[in-house]
VEXGU-755402 format. One record per residue (C-alpha): residue number from 1; residue in three letters; chain; x, y, z. Coordinates in pm, whole numbers, plus 50000, padded with zeros to 5 digits. Each point is the difference from the previous one (the first is absolute). Example, Ala and Ser with C-alpha at 12.3 -4.5 7.8 and 13.67 -1.06 7.14 Angstrom:
residues 2
1, Ala, A, 51230, 49550, 50780
2, Ser, A, 50137, 50344, 49934
***
This chain:
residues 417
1, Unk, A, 50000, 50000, 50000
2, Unk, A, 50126, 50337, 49893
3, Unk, A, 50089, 50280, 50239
4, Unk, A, 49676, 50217, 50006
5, Unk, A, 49906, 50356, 50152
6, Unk, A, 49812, 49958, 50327
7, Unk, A, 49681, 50210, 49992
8, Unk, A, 49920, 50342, 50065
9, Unk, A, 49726, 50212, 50107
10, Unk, A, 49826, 50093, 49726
11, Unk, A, 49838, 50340, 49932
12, Unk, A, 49713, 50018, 50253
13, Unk, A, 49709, 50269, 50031
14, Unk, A, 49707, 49937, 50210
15, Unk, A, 49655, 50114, 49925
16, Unk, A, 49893, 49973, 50306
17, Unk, A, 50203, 50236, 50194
18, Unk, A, 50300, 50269, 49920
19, Unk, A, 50002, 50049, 49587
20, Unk, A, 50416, 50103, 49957
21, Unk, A, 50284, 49755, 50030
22, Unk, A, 50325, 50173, 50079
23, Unk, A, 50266, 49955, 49721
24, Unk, A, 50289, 50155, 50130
25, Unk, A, 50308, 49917, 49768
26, Unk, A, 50309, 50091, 50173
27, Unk, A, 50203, 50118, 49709
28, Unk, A, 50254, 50241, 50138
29, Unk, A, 50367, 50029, 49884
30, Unk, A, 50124, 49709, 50164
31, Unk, A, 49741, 49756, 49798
32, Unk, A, 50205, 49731, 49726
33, Unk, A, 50095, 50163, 49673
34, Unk, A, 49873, 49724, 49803
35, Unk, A, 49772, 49668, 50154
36, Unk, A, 49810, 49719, 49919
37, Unk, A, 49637, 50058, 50021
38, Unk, A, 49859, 49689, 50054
39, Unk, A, 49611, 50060, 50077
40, Unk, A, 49859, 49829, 50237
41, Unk, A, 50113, 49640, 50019
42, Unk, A, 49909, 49708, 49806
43, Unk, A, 49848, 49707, 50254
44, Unk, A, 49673, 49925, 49978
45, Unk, A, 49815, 49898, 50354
46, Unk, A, 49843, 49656, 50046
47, Unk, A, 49687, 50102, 50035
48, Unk, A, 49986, 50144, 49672
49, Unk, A, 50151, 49712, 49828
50, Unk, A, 49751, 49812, 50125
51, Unk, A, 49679, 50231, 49886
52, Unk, A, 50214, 49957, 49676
53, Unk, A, 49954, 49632, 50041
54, Unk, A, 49604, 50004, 50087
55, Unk, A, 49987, 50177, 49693
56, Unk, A, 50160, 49810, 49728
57, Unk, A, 50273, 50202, 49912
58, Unk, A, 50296, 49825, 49864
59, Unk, A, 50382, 50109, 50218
60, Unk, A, 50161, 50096, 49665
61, Unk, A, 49723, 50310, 50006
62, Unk, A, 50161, 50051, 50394
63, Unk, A, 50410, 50029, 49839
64, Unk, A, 50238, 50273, 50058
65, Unk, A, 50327, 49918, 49804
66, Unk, A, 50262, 50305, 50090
67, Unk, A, 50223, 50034, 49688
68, Unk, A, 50231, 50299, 50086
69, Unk, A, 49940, 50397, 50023
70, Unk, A, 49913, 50272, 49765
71, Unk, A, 50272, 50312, 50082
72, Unk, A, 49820, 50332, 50020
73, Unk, A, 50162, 50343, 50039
74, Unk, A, 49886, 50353, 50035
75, Unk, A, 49909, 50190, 49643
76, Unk, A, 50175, 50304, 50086
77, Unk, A, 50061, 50187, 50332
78, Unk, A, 49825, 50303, 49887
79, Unk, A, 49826, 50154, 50278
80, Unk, A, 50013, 49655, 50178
81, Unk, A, 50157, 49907, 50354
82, Unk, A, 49969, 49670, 50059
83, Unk, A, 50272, 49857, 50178
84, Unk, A, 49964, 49659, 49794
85, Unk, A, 50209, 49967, 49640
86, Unk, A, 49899, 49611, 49890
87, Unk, A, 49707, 49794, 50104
88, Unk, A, 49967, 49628, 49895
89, Unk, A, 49674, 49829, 49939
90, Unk, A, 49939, 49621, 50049
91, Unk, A, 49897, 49835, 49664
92, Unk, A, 49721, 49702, 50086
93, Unk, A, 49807, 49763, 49810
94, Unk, A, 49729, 49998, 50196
95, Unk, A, 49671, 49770, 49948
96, Unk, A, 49622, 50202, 49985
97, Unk, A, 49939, 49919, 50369
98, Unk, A, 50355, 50097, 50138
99, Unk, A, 49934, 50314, 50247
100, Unk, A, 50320, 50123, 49809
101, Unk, A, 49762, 50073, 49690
102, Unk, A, 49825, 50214, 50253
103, Unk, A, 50328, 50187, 50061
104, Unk, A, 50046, 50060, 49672
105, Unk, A, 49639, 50066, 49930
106, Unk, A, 49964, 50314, 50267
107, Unk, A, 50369, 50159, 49927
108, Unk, A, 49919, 50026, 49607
109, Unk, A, 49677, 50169, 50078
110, Unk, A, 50160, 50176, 50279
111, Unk, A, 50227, 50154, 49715
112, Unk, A, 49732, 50053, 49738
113, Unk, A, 49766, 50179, 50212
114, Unk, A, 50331, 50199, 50157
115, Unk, A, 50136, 50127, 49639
116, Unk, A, 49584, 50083, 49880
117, Unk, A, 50006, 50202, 50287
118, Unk, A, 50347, 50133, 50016
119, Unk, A, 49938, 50103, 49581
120, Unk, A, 49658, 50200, 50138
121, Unk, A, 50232, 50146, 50258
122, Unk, A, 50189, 50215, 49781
123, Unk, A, 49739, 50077, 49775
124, Unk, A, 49816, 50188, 50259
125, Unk, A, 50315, 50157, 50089
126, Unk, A, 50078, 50115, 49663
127, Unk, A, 49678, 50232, 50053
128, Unk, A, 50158, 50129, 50281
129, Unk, A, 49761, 49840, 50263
130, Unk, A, 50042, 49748, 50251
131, Unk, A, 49929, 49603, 50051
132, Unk, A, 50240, 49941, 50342
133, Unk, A, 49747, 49732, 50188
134, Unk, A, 49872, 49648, 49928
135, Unk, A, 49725, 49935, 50172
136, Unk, A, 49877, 49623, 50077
137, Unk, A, 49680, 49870, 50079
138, Unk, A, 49851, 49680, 50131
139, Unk, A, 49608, 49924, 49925
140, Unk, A, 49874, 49702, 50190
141, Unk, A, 49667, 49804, 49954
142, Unk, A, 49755, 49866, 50258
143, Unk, A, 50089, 49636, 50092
144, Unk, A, 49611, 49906, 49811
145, Unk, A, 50182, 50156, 49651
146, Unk, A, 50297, 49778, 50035
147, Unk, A, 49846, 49680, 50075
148, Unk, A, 49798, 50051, 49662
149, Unk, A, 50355, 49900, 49905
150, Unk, A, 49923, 49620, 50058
151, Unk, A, 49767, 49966, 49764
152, Unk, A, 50110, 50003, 49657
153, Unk, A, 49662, 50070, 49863
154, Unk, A, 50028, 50358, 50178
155, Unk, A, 50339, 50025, 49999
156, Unk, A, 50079, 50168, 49623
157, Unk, A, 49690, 50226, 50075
158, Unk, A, 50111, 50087, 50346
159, Unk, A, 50355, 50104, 49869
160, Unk, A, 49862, 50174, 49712
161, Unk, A, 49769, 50224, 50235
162, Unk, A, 50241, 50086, 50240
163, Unk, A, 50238, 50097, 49701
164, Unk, A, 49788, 50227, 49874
165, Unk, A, 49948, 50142, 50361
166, Unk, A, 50392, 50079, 50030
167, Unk, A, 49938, 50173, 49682
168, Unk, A, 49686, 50205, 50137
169, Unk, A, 50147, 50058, 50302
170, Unk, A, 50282, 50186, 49843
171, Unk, A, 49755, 50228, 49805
172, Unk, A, 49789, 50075, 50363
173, Unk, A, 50336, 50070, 50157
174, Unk, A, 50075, 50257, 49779
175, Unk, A, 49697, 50166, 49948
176, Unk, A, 49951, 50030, 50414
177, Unk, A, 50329, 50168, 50012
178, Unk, A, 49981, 50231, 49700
179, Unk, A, 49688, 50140, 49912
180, Unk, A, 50073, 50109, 49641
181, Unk, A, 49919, 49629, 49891
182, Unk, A, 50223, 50027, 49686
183, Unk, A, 50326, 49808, 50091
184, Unk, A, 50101, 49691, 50132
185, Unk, A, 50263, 49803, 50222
186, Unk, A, 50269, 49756, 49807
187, Unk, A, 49983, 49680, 50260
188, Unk, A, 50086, 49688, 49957
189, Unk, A, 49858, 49709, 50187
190, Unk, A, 50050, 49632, 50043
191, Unk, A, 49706, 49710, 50136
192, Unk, A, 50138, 49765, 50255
193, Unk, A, 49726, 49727, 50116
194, Unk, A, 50160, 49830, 50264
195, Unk, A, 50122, 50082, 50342
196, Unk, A, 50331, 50056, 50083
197, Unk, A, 50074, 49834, 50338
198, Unk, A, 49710, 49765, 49887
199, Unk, A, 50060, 49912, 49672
200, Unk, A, 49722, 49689, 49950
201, Unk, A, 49769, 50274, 50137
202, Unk, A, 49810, 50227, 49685
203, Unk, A, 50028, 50368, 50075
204, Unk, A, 49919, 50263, 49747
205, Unk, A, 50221, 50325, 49992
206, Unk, A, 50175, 50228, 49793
207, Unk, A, 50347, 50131, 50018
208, Unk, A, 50013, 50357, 49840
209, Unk, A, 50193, 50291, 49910
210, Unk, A, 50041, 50347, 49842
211, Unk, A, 50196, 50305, 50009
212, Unk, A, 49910, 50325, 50162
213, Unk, A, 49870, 50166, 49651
214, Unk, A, 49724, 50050, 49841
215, Unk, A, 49965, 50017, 49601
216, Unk, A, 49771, 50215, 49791
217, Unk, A, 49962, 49898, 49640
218, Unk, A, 49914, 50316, 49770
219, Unk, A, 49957, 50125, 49682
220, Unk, A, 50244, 50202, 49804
221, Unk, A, 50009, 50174, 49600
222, Unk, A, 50294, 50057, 49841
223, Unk, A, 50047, 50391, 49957
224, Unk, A, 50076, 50090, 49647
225, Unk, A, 50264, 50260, 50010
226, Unk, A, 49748, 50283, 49838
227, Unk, A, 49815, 49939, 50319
228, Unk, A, 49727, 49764, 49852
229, Unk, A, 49928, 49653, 50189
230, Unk, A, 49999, 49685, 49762
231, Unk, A, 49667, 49764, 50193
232, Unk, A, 50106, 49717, 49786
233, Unk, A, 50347, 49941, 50222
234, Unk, A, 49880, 50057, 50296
235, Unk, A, 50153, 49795, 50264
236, Unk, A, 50026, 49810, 50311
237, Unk, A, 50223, 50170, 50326
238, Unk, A, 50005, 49921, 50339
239, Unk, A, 49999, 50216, 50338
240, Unk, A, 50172, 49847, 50221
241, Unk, A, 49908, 50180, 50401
242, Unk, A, 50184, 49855, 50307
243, Unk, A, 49788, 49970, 50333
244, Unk, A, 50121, 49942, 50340
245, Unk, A, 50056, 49622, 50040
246, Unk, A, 49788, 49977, 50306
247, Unk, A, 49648, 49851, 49980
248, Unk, A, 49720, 49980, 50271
249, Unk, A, 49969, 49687, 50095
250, Unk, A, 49591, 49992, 50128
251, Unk, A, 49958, 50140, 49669
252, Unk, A, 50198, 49763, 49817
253, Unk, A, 49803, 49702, 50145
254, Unk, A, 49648, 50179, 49937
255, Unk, A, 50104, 50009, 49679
256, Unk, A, 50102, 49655, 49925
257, Unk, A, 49673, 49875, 50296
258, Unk, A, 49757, 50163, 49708
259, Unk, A, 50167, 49856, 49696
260, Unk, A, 50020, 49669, 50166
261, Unk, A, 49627, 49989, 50131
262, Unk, A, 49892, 50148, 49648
263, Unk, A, 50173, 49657, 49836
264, Unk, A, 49804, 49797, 50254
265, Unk, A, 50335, 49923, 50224
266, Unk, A, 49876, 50179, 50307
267, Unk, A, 49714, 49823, 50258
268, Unk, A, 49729, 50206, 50088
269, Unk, A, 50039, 49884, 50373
270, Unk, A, 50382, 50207, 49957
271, Unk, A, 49827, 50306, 49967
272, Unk, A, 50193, 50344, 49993
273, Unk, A, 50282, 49791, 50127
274, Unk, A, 50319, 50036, 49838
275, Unk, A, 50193, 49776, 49852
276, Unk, A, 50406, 49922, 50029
277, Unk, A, 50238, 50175, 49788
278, Unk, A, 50350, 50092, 50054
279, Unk, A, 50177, 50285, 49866
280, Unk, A, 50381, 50083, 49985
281, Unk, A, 50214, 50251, 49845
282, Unk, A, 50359, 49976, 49857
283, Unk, A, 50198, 50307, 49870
284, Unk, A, 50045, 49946, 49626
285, Unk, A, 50369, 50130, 49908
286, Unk, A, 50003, 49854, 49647
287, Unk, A, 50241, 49769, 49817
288, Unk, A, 50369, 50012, 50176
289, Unk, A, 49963, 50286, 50162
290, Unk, A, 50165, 49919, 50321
291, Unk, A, 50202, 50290, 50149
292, Unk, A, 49951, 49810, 50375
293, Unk, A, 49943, 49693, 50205
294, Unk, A, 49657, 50142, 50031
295, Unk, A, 49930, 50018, 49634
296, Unk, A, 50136, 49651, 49954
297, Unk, A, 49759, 49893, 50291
298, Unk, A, 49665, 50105, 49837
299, Unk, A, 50115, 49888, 49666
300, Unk, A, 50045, 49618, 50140
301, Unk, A, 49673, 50041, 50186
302, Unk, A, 49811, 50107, 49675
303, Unk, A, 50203, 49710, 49736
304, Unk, A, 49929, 49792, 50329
305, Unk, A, 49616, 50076, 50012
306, Unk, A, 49928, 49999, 49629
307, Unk, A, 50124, 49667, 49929
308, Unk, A, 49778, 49862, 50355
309, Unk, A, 49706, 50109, 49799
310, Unk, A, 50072, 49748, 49759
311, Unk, A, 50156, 49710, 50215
312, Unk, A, 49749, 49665, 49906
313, Unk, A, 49834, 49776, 50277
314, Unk, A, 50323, 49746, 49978
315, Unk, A, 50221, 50184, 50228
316, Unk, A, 49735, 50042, 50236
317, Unk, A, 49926, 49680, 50005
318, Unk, A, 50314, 49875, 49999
319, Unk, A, 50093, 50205, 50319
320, Unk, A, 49707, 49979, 50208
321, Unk, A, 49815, 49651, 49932
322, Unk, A, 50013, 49751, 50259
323, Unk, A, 49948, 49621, 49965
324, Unk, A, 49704, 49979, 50246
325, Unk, A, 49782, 50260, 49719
326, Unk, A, 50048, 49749, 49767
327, Unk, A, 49723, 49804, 50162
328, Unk, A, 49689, 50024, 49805
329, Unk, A, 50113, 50260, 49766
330, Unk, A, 49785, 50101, 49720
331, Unk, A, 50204, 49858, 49673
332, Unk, A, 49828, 50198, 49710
333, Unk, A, 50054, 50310, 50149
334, Unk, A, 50381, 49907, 50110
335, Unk, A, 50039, 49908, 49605
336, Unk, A, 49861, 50340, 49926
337, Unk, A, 50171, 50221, 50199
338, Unk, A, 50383, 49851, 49949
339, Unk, A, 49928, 50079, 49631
340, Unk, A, 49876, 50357, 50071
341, Unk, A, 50191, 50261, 49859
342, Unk, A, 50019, 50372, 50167
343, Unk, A, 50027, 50226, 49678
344, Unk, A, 50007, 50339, 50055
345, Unk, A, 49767, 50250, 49869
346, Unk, A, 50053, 50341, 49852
347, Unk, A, 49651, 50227, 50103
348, Unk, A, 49914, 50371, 49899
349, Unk, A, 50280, 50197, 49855
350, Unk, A, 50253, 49736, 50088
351, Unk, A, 49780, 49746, 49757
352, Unk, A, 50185, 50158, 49645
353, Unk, A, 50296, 50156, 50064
354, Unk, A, 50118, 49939, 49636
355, Unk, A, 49834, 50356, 49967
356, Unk, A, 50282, 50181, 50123
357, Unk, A, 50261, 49786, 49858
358, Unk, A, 50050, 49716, 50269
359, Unk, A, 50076, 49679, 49787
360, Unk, A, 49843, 49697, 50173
361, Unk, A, 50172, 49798, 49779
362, Unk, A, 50346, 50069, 50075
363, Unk, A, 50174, 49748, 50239
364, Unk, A, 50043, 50121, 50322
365, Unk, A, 50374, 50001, 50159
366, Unk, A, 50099, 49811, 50316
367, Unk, A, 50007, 50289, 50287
368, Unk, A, 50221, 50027, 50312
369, Unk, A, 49828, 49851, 50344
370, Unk, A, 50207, 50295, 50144
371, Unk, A, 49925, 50281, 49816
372, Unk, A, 49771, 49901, 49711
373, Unk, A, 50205, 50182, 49735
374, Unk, A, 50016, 49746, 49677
375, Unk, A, 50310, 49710, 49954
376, Unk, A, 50130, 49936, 49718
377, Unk, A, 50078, 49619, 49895
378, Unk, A, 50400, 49903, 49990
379, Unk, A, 50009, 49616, 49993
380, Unk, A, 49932, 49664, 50117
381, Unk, A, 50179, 49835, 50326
382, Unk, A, 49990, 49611, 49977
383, Unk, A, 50084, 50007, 50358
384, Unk, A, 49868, 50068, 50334
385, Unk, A, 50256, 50275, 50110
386, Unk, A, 50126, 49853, 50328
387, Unk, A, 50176, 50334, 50064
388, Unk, A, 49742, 50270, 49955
389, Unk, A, 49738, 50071, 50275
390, Unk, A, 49674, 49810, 49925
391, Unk, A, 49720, 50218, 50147
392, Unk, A, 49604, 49950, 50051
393, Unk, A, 49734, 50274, 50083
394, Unk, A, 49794, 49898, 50286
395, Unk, A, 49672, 50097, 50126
396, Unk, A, 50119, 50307, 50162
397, Unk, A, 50146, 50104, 49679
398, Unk, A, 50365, 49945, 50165
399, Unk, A, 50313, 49819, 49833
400, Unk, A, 50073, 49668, 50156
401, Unk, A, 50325, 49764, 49860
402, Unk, A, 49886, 49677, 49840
403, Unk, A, 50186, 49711, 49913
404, Unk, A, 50054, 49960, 49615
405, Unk, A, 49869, 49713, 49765
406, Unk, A, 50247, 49715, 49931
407, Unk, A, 49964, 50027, 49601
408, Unk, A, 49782, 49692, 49988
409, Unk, A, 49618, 49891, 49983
410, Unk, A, 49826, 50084, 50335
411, Unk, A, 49830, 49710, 50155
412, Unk, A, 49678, 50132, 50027
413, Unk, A, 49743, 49678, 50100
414, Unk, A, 49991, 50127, 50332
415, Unk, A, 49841, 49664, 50092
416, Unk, A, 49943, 49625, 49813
417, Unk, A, 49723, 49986, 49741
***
């Protein structure tokens, strides 16, 4: 049996009580030039390889074969002060129900929803306003909503609803803090359906974001020189208008209370109750721009958050299933949710950013954990480095030491089929 990583915590955030998880990534001058960045570990707990079992699914779809590292170094120092020069990346072959694929899953998402909203960024800057704040927002359902979940005659419409109640919610949110009615927010949201700390449990919730601006799309003619307007190329423009990244809360939840009773997700014995939602704010500095510790801090808290929102139910499951909740444990929905995918969806302005010029079908570039400014590719290491620092982000955000792969196939059977 190979030499494998022992496990770590994995990301955690608990709906039922405090909404932020610290990530506080000590990254001061004394932090390796160049490391190994080795996720999160590779062993996969018993219970897990057992639901695996109950459900069929053959151990070559469970494989994690290390072959060697990817070498990644800083673009250019431009405006960047990161205290790291090189970064290696494991290269896996991982099967479809490896929590790796999860890894790998959330950080390219993490990155693509980073560098959509790094590009809109500067393009509110170049008018010479302001988009400094992210601002991240948890929905939650009533526990009646998610167990809809279990059937899968409901569950397609259920989803589809509550979709489309992100979407209105959005709208509502906007018009009850500006009363002009003719903008809209650019968030982007992702659908998570089980619960974190208990993952064979359905629970319906959203995992949001958006930036502190608010976009106005308007008409414009194009002024002949002589002073006449041409109607015939008129165009598109956008106003962009920065608010103050603080929301009220009670007003937040009436909000999302009405759009959620209006969709038929709210009892009539809850009343003017209000439901959960969390809200937490990050300052937004933009792509490398990290003059201080600080900086570096909220960057690593944002790249950390983003790719959360699109983590699947693996990991979860993987960390926090026991063998004793196997008992009795409702199959069709277990098949379901391992394949469920967490895609993350573009709303209001954010939906078509192509109209200023963002290409969405550009390939996105592997980003420092430290600072989030973009690495570019050197080469590949067919090796597993024994003499540079091999580091993993735990749940707190902080770098611990981890032991490096031994070059060959990890065991991963974690007990006899």
């Amino acid at each position: 049996m190979a030499e494998v990583y022992s496990p770590t915590v994995l990301d955690q955030q608990s709906l039922d009580g405090d909404f932020s998880v610290g990530v506080d990534i000590d990254a001061g001058d004394d932090f390796p030039s160049e490391f190994a960045w080795d996720g999160r570990g590779y062993e996969l707990n018993d219970a897990y390889v057992e639901l695996m079992d109950l459900l069929d699914v053959d151990h070559d779809d469970l494989r994690c074969v290390f072959n060697g590292y990817s070498e990644y170094e800083h673009v250019d120092y431009g405006g960047v002060n990161c205290p790291v020069d090189k970064i290696y990346k494991p290269m896996l072959d991982v099967g479809q129900y490896h929590i790796q694929r999860s890894y790998e899953h959330r950080n390219r998402s993490g990155d693509r929803a980073l560098d959509r909203l790094s590009y809109l960024k500067e393009e509110v800057e170049d008018q010479g306003k302001k988009m400094d704040y992210l601002i991240f927002i948890d929905l939650t359902t009533p526990e009646f909503v998610s167990k809809k979940l279990l059937d899968p005659e409901l569950r397609d419409d259920v989803l589809e609803d509550f979709r489309e109640a992100v979407g209105e919610f959005f709208r509502r949110l906007y018009d009850d803090k500006f009363s002009d009615g003719s903008g809209e927010f650019a968030p982007m949201r992702t659908i998570h359906t089980w619960s974190s700390k208990s993952p064979l449990k359905p629970h319906l919730h959203t995992h949001t974001v958006m930036p502190n601006v608010a976009i106005q799309t308007v008409k414009q003619r194009w002024e002949h020189p002589a002073g006449e307007s041409v109607p015939e190329l008129e165009k598109e423009a956008y106003l962009y208008h920065r608010f103050k990244p603080m929301l009220d809360d009670k007003r937040v939840k009436r909000v999302w209370r009405d759009v959620l009773r209006d969709y038929g997700f709210w009892e009539a014995e809850d009343g003017d109750g209000l439901p959960d939602v969390y809200l937490q704010y990050i300052r937004f500095r933009g792509d490398g721009r990290v003059a201080s510790k600080e900086a570096r801090r909220d960057n690593g808290r944002i790249h950390h958050k983003l790719s959360y929102m699109c983590r699947l139910p693996l990991e979860d499951l993987n960390e926090n299933l026991e063998e004793e909740d196997l008992v009795g444990v409702y199959e069709e929905w277990m098949e379901w949710l391992i394949n469920y995918t967490t895609v993350r969806a573009n709303l209001g302005f954010a939906h078509d950013l192509n109209r200023i010029g963002y290409n969405s079908n550009k390939s996105i570039p592997v980003r420092c954990p430290i600072c989030q400014s973009k690495l570019s590719y050197n080469r590949k290491i067919v090796d597993n480095l024994p003499d540079v620092d091999h580091l993993i982000r735990n749940n707190d955000g902080d770098w611990e030491d981890a032991p490096p792969p031994d070059g060959v196939e990890v065991d991963v059977s974690g007990v006899d089929a």
